[in-house]
Each structure stands twice: as C-alpha cells, then as structure tokens.
BATIVEX-484733 format. One record per residue (C-alpha): residue in three letters; x, y, z. Coordinates in steps of 0.25 Angstrom, whole numbers, padded with zeros to 4 digits, always signed. Layout:
ALAXYZ
...
END
This chain:
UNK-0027+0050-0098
UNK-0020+0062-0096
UNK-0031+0072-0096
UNK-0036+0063-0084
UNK-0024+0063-0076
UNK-0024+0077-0076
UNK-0038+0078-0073
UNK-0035+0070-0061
UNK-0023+0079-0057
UNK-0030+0092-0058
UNK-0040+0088-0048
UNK-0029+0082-0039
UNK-0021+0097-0039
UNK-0036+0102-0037
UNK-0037+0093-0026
UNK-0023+0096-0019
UNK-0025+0112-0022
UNK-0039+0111-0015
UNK-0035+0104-0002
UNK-0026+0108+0010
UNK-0015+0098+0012
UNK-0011+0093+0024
UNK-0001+0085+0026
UNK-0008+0075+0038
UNK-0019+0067+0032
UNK-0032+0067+0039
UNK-0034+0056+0049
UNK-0046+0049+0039
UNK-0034+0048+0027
UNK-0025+0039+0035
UNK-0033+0026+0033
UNK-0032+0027+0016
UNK-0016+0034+0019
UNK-0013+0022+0027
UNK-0021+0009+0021
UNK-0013-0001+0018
UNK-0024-0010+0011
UNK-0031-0004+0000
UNK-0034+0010-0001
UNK-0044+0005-0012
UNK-0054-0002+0000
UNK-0053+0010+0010
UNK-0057+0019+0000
UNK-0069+0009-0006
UNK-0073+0010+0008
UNK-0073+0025+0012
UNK-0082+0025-0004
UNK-0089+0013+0001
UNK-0090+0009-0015
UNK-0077+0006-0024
UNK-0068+0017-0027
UNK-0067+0022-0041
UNK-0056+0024-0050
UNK-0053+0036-0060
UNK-0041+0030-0067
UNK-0031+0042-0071
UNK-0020+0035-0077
UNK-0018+0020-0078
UNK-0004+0016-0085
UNK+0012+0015-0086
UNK+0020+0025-0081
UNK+0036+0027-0076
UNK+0037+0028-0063
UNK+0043+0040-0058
UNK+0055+0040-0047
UNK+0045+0043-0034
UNK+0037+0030-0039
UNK+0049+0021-0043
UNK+0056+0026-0028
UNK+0041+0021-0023
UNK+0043+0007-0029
UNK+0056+0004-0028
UNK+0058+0005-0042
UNK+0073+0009-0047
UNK+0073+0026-0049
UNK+0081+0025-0061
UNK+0074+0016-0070
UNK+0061+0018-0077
UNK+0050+0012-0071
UNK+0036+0010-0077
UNK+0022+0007-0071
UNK+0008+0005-0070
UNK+0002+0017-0065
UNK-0013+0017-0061
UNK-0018+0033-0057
UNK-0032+0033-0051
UNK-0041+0042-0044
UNK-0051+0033-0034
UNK-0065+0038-0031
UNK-0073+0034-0017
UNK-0086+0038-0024
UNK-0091+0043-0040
UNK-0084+0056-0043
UNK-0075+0065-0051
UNK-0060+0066-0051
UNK-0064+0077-0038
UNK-0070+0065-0028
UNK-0058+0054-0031
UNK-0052+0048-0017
UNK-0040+0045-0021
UNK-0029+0047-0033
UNK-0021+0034-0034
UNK-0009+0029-0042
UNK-0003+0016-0042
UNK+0010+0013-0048
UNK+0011-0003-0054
UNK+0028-0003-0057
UNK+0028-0012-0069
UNK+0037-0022-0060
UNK+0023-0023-0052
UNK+0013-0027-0064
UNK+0017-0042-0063
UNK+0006-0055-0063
UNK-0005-0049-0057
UNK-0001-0036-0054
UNK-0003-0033-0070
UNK-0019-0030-0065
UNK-0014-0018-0058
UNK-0013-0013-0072
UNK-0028-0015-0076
UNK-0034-0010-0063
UNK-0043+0002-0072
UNK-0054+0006-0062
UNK-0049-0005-0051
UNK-0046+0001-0038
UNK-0029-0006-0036
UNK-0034-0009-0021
UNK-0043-0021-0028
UNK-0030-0027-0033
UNK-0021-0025-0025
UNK-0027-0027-0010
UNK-0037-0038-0010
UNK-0046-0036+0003
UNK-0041-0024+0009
UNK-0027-0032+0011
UNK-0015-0025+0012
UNK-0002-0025+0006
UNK+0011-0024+0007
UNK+0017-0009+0004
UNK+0032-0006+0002
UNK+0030+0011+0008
UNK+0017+0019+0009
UNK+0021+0034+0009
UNK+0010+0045+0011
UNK+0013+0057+0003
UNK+0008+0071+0001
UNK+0002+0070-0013
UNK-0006+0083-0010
UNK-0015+0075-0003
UNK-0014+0062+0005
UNK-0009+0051-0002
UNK-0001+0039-0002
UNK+0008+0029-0011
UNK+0010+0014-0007
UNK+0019+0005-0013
UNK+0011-0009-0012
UNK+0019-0022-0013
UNK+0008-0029-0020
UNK+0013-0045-0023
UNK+0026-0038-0020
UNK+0025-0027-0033
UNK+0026-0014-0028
UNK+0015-0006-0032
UNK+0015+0009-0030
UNK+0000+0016-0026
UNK-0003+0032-0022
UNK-0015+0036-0018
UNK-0019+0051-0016
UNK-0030+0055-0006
UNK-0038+0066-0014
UNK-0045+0076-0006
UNK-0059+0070-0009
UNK-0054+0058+0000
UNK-0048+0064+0010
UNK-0060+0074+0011
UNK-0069+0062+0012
UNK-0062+0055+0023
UNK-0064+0070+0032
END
C-alpha cells in the first residue's frame, strides 16, 4: 500500500509543479467547489458513465490536530478513524487522467448502525451512500483551500455523525471543464 500512495503523490507534485496556480478558480469549477448534493452525480454526468475509483489507502489512522479541530473532536486526546483515500476517474485511464483526489475521514464515533457500511465501500463511489437521489445534506462548515490546486473539505452531518470529506480538483479536471 505504500508504494501506491507514493506513486499517487509523485504524480500529484507533478501535477502542482506543472500548472500555474492562481488563486480565483475558473468560472466552470464553482459548480463542483460549491455542490451541496453529491459531487459523485455531477461528476457522473460531466463522464456521462460511473466514475471510477483507484483506492490509495483504505484503513484506521489517528487523526491529526487539523482534522480533529475539523470535527470538533477534543485536540488533546487521540483520536482514531476510518480513512478512505481515493483517486476518482471520469473515463479509463492512468493515475495521469484522474479527476479528482478524495479523502474521507469516518471518526470512529461516526461508524454506528449503519454507518459501519462506510467502512466496506472498496470501489463504491461514498456519493451512493450517503446522498440518495441527488438530495442534500446537512454540513457543519465547507471551507475552500489552496491545496495547490482547487479543492475543498466538507464536514457532512450524516444521521447527525460528522463525517469529514476533501476533495482535490486535479489539473485534468479543471483542464476538461476549460
């Protein structure tokens, strides 16, 4: 697993060394920036087929003090989750053509009744569990960061256990929208 994830963060630094940054985000990125209902059915509709998924780690991790502050989890303690990192492709491709770099964070306090699915989603977009019918829901704070590239972190209130999502823009996206 860890060859992969560094696979997967070499071609991210060769993404972010190749592309000029600036800081406004072109007009056609707002609508994915901004979605409040799934991300996972707006970008199924720009591919016009289902996305897939190149998992890149799938397991339990501590949080660190920016993802506990995040999810209004106590700084001091330890805190441990289910972390899902994937990459999200419109169309068939290499680690080069992915669309999007996500991670979602499950705090352990979150994986109760049926939210334990979360952690068996493997090649499952979490836009099919969570939002049924492009519905929204409810988010505590959305802030969008400078990652290098657009990008975004949620924090979902999902049958009221926060749930902490990023998602990262890649430049194949963003390119695609232009």
């Amino acid at each position: 697993m860890l060859k992969s994830t560094n696979n997967f963060y070499s071609t991210l630094q060769h993404q972010l060394n190749h592309q000029p940054f600036n800081m406004t985000p072109p007009n056609a990125l707002l609508p994915y920036l901004h979605a409040q209902g799934s991300l996972t059915a707006l970008l199924e509709a720009k591919a016009k087929q289902p996305l897939k998924i190149k998992i890149i780690h799938e397991g339990y991790d501590l949080l660190n003090t920016s993802q506990k502050s995040h999810l209004n989890l106590p700084l001091h303690r330890p805190a441990l989750a289910w972390v899902r990192e994937v990459l999200l492709f419109g169309q068939d491709g290499d680690d080069d053509t992915a669309w999007v770099h996500a991670k979602s964070i499950f705090p352990i306090s979150s994986l109760k009744g049926d939210a334990k699915r979360l952690c068996h989603l493997k090649y499952t977009p979490i836009g099919y569990v969570m939002f049924n019918k492009n519905q929204t829901l409810p988010y505590k704070r959305r802030l969008i960061n400078d990652f290098g590239q657009f990008g975004r972190i949620t924090i979902y209130d999902w049958h009221t256990r926060p749930i902490l999502i990023q998602e990262v823009f890649l430049n194949t996206f963003v390119q695609s929208l232009l």
